[in-house]
TORTIVO-756072 format. One record per residue (C-alpha): residue in one letter; x, z, y. Coordinates in nm, 2 decimals, always signed. Each point is the difference from the previous one (the first is absolute). Layout:
R  rest       X       Z       Y
R     A       X       Z       Y
...
% end
This chain:
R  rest       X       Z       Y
R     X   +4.24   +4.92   +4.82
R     X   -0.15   -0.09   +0.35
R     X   +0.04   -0.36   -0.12
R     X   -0.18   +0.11   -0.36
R     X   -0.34   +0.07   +0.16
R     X   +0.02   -0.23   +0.28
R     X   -0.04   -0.30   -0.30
R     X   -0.29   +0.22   -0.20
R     X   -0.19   +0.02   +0.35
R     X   +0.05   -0.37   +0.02
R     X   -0.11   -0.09   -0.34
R     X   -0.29   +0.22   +0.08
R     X   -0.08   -0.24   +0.31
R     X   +0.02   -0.31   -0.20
R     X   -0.27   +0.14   -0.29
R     X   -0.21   +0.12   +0.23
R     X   -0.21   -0.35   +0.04
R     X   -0.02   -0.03   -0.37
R     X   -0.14   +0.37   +0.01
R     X   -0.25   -0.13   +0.19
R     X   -0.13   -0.32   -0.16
R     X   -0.41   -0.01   +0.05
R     X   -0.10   +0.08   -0.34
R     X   -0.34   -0.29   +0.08
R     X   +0.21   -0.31   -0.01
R     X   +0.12   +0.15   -0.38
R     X   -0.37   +0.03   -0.11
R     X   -0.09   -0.31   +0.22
R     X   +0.25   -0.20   -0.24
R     X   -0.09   +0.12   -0.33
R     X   -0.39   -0.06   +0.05
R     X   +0.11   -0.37   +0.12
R     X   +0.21   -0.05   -0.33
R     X   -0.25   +0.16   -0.20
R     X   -0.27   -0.28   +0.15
R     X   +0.19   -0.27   -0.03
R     X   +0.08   +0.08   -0.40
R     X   -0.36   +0.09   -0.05
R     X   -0.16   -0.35   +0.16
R     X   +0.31   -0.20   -0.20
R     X   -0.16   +0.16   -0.34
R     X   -0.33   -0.08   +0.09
R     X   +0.10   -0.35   +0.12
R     X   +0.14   -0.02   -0.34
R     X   -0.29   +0.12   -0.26
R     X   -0.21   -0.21   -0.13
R     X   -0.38   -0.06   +0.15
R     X   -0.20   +0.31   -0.06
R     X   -0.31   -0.24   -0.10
R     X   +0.19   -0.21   -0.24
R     X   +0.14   +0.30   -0.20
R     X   -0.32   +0.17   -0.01
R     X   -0.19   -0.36   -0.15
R     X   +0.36   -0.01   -0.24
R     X   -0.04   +0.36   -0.17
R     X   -0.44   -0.04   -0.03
R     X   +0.01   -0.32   -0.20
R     X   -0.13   +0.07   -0.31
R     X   -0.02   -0.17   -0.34
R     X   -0.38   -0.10   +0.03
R     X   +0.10   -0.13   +0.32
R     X   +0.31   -0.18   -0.14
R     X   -0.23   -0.13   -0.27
R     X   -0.25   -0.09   +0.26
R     X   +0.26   -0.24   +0.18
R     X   +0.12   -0.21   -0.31
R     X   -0.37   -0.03   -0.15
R     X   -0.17   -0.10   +0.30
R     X   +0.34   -0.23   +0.13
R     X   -0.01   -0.12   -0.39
R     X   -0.41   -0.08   +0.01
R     X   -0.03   -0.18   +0.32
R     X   -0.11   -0.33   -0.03
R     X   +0.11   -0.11   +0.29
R     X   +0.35   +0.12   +0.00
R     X   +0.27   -0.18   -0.17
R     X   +0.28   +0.23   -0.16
R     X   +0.34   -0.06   -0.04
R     X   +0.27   +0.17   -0.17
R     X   +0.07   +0.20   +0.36
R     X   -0.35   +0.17   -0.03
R     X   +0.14   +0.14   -0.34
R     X   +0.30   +0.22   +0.04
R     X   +0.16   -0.02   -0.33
R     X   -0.15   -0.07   -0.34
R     X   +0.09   +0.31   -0.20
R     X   -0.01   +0.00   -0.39
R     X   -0.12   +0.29   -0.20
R     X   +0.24   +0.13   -0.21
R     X   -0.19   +0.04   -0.37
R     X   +0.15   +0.25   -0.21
R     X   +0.25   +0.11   +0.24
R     X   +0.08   +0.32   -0.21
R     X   -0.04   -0.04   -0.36
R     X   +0.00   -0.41   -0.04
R     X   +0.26   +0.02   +0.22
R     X   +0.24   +0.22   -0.22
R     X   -0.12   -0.27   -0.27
R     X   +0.21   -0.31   +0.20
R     X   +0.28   +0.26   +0.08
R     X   +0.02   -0.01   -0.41
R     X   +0.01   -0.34   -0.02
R     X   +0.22   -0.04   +0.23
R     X   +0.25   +0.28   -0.17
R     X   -0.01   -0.20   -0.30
R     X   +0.10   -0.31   +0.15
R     X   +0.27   +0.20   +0.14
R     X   +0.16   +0.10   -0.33
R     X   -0.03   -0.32   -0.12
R     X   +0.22   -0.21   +0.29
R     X   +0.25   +0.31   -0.05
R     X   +0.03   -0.12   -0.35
R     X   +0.01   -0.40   +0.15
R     X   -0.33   -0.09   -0.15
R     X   -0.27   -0.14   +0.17
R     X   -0.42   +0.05   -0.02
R     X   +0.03   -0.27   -0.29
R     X   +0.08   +0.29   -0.20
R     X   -0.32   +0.14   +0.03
R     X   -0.32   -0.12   -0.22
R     X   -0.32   +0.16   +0.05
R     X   -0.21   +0.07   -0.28
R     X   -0.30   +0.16   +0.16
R     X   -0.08   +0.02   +0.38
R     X   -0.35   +0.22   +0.07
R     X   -0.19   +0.12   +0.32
R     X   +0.02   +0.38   -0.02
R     X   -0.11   +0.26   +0.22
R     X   +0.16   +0.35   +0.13
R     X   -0.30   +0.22   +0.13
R     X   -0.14   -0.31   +0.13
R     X   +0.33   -0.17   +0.11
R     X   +0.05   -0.34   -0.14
R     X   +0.31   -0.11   -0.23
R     X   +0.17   -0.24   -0.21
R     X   +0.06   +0.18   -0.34
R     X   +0.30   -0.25   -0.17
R     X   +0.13   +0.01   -0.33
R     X   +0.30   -0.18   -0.05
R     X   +0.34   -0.12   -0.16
R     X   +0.27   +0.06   +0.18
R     X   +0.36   -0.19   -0.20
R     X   +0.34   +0.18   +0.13
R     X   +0.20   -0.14   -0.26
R     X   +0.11   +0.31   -0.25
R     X   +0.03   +0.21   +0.38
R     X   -0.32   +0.19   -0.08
R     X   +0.15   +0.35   +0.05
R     X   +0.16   -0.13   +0.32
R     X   -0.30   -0.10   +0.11
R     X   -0.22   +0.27   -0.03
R     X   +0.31   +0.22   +0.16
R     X   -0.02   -0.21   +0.30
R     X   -0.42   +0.03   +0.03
R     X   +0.02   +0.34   -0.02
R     X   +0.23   +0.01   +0.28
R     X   -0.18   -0.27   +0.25
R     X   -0.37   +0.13   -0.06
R     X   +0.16   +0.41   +0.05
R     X   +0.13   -0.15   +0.31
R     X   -0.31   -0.22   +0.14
R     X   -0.31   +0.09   -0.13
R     X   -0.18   +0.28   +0.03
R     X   -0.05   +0.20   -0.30
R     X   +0.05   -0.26   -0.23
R     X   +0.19   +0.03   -0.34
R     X   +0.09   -0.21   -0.30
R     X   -0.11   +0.14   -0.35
R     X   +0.09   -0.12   -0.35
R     X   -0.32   -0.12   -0.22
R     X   +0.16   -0.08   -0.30
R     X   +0.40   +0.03   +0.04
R     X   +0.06   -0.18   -0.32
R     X   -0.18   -0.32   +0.09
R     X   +0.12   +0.02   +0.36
R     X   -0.31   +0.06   +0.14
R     X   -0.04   +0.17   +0.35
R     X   -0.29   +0.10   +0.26
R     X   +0.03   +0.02   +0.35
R     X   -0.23   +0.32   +0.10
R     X   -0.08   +0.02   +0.38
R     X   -0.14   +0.33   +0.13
R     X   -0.08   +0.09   -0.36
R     X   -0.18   -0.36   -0.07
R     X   +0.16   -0.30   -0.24
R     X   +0.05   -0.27   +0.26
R     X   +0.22   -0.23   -0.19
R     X   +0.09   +0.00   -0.39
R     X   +0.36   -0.16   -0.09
R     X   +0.11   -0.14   -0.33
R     X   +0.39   -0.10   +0.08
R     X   +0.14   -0.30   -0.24
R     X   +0.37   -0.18   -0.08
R     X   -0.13   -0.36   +0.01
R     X   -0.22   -0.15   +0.25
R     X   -0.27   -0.25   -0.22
R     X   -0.14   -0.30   +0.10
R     X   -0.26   +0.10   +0.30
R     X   -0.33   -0.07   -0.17
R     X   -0.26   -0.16   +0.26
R     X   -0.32   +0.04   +0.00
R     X   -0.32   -0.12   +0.16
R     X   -0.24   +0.08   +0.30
R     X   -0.10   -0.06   +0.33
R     X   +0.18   +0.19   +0.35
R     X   -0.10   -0.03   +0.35
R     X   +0.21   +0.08   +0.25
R     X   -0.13   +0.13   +0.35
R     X   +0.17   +0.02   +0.30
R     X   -0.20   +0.21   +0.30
R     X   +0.02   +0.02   +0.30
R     X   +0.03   -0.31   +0.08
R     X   -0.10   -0.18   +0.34
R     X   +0.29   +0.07   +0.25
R     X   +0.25   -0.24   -0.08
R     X   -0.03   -0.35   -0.13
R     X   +0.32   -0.09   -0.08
R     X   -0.01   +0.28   -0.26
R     X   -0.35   -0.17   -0.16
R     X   +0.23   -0.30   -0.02
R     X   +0.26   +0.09   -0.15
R     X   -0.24   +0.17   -0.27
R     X   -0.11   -0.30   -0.09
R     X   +0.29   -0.15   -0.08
R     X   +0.06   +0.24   -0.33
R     X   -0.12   -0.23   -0.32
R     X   -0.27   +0.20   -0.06
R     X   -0.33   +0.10   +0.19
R     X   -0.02   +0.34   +0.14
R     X   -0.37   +0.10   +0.20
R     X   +0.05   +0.07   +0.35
R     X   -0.22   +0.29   +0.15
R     X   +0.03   +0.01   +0.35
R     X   -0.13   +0.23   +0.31
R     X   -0.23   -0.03   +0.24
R     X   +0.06   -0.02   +0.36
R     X   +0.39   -0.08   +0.03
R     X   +0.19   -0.28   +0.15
R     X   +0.02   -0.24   -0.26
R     X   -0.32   +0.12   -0.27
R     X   -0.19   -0.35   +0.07
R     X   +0.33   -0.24   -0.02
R     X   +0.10   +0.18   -0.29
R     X   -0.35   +0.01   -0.19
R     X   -0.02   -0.36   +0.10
R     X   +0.36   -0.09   -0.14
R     X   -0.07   +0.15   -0.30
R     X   -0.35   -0.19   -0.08
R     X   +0.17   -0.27   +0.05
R     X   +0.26   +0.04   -0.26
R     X   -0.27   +0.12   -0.22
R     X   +0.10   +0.35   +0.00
R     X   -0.24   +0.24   -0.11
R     X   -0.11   +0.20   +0.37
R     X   -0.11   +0.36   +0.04
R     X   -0.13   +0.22   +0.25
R     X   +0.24   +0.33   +0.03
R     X   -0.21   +0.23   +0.14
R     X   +0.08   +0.32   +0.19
R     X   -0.13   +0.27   -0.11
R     X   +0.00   +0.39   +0.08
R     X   +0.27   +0.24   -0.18
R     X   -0.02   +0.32   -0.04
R     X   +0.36   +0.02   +0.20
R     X   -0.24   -0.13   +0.31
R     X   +0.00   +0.39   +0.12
R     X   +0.37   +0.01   +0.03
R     X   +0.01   -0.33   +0.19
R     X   +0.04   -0.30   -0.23
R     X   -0.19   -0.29   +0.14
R     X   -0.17   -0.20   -0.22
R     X   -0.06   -0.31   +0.25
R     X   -0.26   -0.17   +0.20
R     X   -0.26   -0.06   -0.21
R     X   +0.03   +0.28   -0.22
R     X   -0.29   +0.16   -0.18
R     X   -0.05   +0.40   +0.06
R     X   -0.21   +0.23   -0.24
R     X   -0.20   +0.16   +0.31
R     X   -0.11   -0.40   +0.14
R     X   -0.37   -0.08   -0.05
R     X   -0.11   -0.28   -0.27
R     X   -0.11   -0.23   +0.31
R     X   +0.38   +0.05   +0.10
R     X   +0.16   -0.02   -0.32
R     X   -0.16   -0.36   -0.06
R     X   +0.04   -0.12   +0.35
R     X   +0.37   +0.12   -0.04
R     X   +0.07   -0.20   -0.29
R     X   -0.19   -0.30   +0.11
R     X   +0.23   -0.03   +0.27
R     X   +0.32   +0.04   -0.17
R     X   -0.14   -0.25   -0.27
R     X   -0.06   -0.28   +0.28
R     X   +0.40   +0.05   +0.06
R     X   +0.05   -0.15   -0.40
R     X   -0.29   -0.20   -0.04
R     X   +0.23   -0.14   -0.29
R     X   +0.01   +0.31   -0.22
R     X   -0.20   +0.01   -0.33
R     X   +0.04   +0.39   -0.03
R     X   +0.15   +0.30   +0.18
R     X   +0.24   +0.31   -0.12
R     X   +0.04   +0.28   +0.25
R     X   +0.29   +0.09   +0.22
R     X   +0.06   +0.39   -0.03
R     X   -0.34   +0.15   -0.09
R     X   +0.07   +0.28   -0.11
R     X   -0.29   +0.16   +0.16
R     X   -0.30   -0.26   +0.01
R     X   +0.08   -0.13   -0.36
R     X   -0.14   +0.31   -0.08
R     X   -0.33   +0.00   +0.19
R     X   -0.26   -0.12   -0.20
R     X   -0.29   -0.09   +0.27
R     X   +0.25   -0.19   +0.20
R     X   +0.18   -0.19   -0.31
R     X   -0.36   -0.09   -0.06
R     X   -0.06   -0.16   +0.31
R     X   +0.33   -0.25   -0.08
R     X   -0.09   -0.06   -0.35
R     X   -0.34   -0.11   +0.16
R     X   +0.17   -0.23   +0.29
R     X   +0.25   -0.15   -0.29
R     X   -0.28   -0.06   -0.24
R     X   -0.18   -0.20   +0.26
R     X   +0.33   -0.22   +0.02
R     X   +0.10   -0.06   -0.34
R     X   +0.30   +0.20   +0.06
R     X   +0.22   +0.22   -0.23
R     X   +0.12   +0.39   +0.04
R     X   +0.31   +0.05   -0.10
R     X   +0.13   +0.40   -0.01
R     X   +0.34   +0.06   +0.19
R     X   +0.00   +0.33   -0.17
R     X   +0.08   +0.25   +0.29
R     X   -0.15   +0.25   -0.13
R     X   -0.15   +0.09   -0.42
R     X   -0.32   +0.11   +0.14
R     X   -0.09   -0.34   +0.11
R     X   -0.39   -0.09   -0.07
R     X   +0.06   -0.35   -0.02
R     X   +0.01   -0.03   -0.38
R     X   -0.33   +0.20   +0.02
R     X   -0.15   -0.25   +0.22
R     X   +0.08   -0.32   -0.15
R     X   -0.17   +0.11   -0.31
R     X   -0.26   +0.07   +0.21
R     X   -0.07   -0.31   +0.18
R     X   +0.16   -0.25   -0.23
R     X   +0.27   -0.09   +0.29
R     X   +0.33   -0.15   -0.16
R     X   +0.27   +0.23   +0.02
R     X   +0.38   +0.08   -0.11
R     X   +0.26   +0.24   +0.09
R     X   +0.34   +0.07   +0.07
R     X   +0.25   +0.07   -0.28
R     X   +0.34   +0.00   +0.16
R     X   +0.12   +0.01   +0.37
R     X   +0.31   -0.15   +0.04
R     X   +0.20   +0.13   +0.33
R     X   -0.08   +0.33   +0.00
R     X   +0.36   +0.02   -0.01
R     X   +0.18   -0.26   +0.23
R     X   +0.30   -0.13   -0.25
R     X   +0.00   -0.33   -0.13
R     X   +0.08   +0.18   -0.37
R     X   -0.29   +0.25   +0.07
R     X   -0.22   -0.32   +0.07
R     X   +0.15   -0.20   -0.28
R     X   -0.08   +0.30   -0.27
R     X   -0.33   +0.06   +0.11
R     X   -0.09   -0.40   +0.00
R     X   +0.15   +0.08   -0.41
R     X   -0.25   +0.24   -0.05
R     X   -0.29   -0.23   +0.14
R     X   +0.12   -0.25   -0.24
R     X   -0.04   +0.27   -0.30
R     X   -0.29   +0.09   +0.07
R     X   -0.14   -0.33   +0.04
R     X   +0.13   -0.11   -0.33
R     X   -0.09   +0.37   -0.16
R     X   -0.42   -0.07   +0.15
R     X   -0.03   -0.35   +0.07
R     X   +0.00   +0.08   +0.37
R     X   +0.14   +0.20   +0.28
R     X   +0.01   +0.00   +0.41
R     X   +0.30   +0.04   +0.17
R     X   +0.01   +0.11   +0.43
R     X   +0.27   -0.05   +0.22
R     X   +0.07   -0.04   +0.37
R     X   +0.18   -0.22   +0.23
R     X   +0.32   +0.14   +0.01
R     X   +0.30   -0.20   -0.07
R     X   +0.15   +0.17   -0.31
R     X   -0.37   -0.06   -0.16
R     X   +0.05   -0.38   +0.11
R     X   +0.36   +0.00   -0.17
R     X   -0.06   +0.19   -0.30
R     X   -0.29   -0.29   -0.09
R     X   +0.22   -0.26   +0.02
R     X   +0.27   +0.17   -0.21
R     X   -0.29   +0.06   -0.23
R     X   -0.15   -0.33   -0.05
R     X   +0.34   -0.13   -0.08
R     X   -0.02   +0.19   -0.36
R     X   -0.37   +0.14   -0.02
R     X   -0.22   -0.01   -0.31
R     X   -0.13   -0.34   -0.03
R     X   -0.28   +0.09   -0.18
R     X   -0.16   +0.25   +0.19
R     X   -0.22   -0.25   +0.20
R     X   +0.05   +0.07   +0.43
R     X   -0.42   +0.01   +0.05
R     X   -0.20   +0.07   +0.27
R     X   -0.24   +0.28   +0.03
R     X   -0.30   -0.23   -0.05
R     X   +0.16   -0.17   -0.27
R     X   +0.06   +0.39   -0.17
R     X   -0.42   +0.07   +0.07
R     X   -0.09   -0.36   -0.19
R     X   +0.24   +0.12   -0.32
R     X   -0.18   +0.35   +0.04
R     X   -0.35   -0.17   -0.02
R     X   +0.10   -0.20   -0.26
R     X   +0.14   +0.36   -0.17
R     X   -0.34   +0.19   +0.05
R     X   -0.24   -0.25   -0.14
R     X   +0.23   -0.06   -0.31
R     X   +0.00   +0.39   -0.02
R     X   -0.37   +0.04   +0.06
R     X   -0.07   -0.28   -0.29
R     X   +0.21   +0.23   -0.20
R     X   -0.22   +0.32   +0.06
R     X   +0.25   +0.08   +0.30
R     X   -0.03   +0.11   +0.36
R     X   +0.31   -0.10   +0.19
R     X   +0.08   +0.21   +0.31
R     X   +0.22   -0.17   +0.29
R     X   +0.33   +0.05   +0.03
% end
């Protein structure tokens, strides 16, 4: 027992330092730990001054940098003063839906092993959607004597992939069926046994490709197709002058692309340097486009790179149609938007002027590309012209050479000037006639 509490005395002994450990060195510790934790974050965090200039940028003063960058006369750009050249998406929604249609139907068809020579359009027209363009088509579609399967299958892809679409019968008995699209007739199929002859017609296309000026090897390699497409090019990136330069001297027809404001701008989609705003003054609209003109002296008209916005604005289209009047040059209407004034104003001034019908790479597939190029072609042939826009991707670039291996031959490849001489020579024999003719 003696032994017992001799060993608890002793343990008491040995705690007894422990017991009293200065409780200053503990705190003394913690605050050291807690300074050197507190400096390592701060050491770590980003310049107070740089994050405060980062969250007050505005958009006026976003705008600010790429007109007054874009408008200096003594700054050269190049393609590193321009981040990315962004297109805007045109009928994202309903048009959109329209492709996804197409695209449902070429589906079906390779399921049944047959191929877009099974289709023949009979009637391809611009339509509009509360003020979203479209291509209305009417056309025969041959399955062999697998109509019923066919239809089956259509129902199933466009319940699948597009949005509130349906197929509806028009007259069973003659096999006649309509594509309806958030209520609206989009397409209108009449389904054949035997494919006939394809009938060819007549009419003049042009194909343009935008957004051209960053690569020359691409401007090459377009002019090697065996027909003429118009090259529109940028302002302002690495290669605009070789490429305008290359293409005058093929005899190419050259025009200026130019950047113009969208109404996607507030949500951050640059237009370019160069670009034209709604809020800049007339002085700085003119001395805007001057400038980006002097990068294409070659051009002989212009179309507008997004636009959504300025194609709008009356006072400052004005000031354009002015500065292209004073050059000889044409307008031709990209159609970003159905509110454009462009129309308005060529009637106005007298300026030449055309529009787009089709764009072909909205959807990036070399069938997509090679259907819409199909429509082009009918409605060339269906009103003696149409304009076709694509960009310099490389499916576009394939899906023209697969074309021009079995294209209509007599729809005549044109250029746009070539398209406002056959429209002069249309309004003066409709004026001898008692007609006005209005631009297309």
């Amino acid at each position: 027992m003696a032994s017992s509490g001799k060993n608890k005395t002793g343990s008491q002994k040995k705690a007894a330092p422990r017991k009293n450990f200065p409780l200053g060195y503990f705190f003394w510790g913690a605050a050291t730990v807690i300074t050197l934790v507190s400096l390592l974050g701060i050491l770590l965090l980003p310049p107070k001054k740089q994050s405060a200039d980062t969250s007050s940028e505005t958009l006026a003063q976003k705008k600010e940098q790429v007109t007054h960058t874009s408008s200096d006369p003594g700054k050269t750009l190049t393609a590193t003063d321009r981040k990315f050249t962004y297109e805007e998406k045109v009928g994202t929604g309903f048009e959109q839906r329209v492709w996804e249609a197409d695209m449902a139907i070429l589906n079906v068809l390779d399921r049944m092993g047959k191929d877009q020579g099974h289709i023949l359009r009979n009637r391809v027209d611009n339509r509009f959607f509360y003020g979203t363009p479209f291509n209305f088509q009417e056309m025969f579609i041959y399955t062999d004597d697998r109509q019923k399967q066919f239809i089956r299958q259509l129902e199933k892809v466009l319940d699948s992939f597009v949005a509130n679409a349906e197929i509806k019968p028009q007259d069973p008995k003659r096999q006649k069926w309509a594509i309806n699209i958030s209520g609206h007739t989009t397409h209108v199929l009449h389904l054949g046994i035997q494919k006939p002859d394809r009938q060819k017609g007549s009419g003049s296309l042009v194909i343009i490709i935008d957004d051209l000026g960053e690569c020359l090897e691409f401007a090459r390699k377009l002019a090697e197709l065996n027909f003429p497409v118009t090259y529109s090019i940028l302002p302002y990136l690495h290669k605009t002058e070789e490429v305008a330069e290359f293409a005058s001297k093929k005899d190419f027809e050259v025009m200026l692309h130019m950047p113009m404001e969208p109404d996607t701008y507030h949500r951050g989609v640059e237009p370019g340097p160069g670009a034209l705003f709604v809020d800049m003054t007339p002085r700085e609209i003119r001395r805007q486009l001057v400038h980006s003109l002097e990068q294409v002296p070659q051009a002989t008209g212009m179309n507008n790179h997004m636009g959504s916005a300025f194609t709008r604005h009356y006072e400052g289209m004005q000031v354009v149609f002015e500065e292209l009047e004073k050059r000889d040059m044409f307008f031709l209407d990209s159609v970003t938007t159905p509110d454009s004034v462009a129309r308005r104003l060529a009637r106005e001034t007298g300026l030449d002027f055309m529009q787009r019908h089709v764009f072909l790479d909205n959807v990036r597939s070399i069938q997509a590309i090679t259907y819409q190029l199909q429509k082009a072609e009918q409605l060339a042939s269906r009103h003696g012209m149409a304009v076709a826009i694509g960009h310099p991707y490389p499916e576009t670039l394939e899906a023209l050479q697969q074309w021009s291996k079995n294209r209509d031959a007599k729809i005549n490849m044109a250029s746009v000037d070539e398209l406002l001489l056959q429209q002069r020579i249309r309004a003066v024999s409709s004026s001898s006639d008692g007609h006005t003719a209005s631009a297309d």
